[in-house]
Steps between C-alpha positions, in 0.01 A plus 500: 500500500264789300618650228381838645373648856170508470540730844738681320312574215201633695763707708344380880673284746497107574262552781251784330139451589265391196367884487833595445576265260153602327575883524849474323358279253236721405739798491719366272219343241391881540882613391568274253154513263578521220246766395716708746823354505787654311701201598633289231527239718122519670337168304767325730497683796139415521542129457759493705244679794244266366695184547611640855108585639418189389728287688526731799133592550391111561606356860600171413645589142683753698643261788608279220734814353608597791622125526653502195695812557613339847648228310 
């Protein structure tokens, strides 16, 4: 099982369409920067939404999560 939700951490829905996926991504890299970012915490945050796009944004790497989380 993850450690995290990667759907979770991008805030959209198991079945969320890649532009949605995309869109939330991009609005929280926007949020968290940290030349913006009052957020102690944003170094993570942005790895964590990193990580997350990466897996999620790929077809197969994302069937394989999906999997995973099934299990």
């Amino acid at each position: 099982m993850a450690e995290k939700n990667y759907y979770d951490i991008l805030g959209v829905k198991k079945d969320a369409s890649d532009d949605e996926i995309k869109t939330k991504y991009r609005k929280l890299v926007r949020q968290y920067q940290p030349d913006v970012s009052d957020d102690p915490d944003a170094d993570n945050k942005i790895a964590e939404s990193n990580n997350a796009y990466a897996t999620l944004r790929d077809k197969d790497t994302r069937a394989e999560y999906e999997a995973m989380l099934d299990n």
